[in-house]
N, C-alpha and C positions, 0 to 999 in steps of 0.2 A: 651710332649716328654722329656726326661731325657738327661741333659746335664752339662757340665763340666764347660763349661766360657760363658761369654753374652759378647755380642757387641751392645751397642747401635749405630746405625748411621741416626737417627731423624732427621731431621733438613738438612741433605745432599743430595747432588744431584749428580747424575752419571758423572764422575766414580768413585768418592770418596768411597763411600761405597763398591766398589767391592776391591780397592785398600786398605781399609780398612780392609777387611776381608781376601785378599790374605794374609797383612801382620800379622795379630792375628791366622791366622792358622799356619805360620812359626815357631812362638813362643810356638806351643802347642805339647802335645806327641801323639805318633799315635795312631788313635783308641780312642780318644779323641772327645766329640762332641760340637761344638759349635754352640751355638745363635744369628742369627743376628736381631735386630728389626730395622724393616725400617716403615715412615711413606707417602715414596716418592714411589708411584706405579710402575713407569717404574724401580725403581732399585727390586720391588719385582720379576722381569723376567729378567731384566740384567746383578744382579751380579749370579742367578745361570747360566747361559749362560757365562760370562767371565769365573768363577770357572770351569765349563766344561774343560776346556781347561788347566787344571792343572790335577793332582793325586786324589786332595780331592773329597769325596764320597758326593754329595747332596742328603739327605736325605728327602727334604718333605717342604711346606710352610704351615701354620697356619695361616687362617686371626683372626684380634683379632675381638671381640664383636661389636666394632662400624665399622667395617669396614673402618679404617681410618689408619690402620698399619697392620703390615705383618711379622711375623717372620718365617724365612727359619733359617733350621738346616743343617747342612754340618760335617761328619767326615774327622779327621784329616786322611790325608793319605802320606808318608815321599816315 
């Protein structure tokens, strides 16, 4: 999928990564789509469930090849 900015948040555990991502979509313009890659399971279900809970549009997750990470795309929504 075609995107605008990447968040890596590997290495982190919930809820960082969701607060992570709340705050890199503030900073972006609308209709804007960002990348988050996570390598922690439970945050590949729980930062799209916190973001629910905002404007932003979650677009979809991606697991990668090894099965060992997970990027969820999310547009910007103001």
């Amino acid at each position: 999928m075609k995107f605008d900015a990447e968040l890596d948040t590997c290495g982190l555990v919930c809820p960082v990564p969701a607060l992570k991502t709340k705050k890199r979509l503030r900073s972006m313009q609308p209709g804007q789509i960002l990348k988050v890659i996570t390598d922690y399971k439970p945050a590949s279900q729980s930062v799209p469930r916190d973001l629910a809970k905002t404007k932003h549009k979650f677009l979809g997750t991606e697991i990668l090849d090894d099965d060992e990470g997970w990027e969820l795309f999310f547009e910007c929504v103001k």
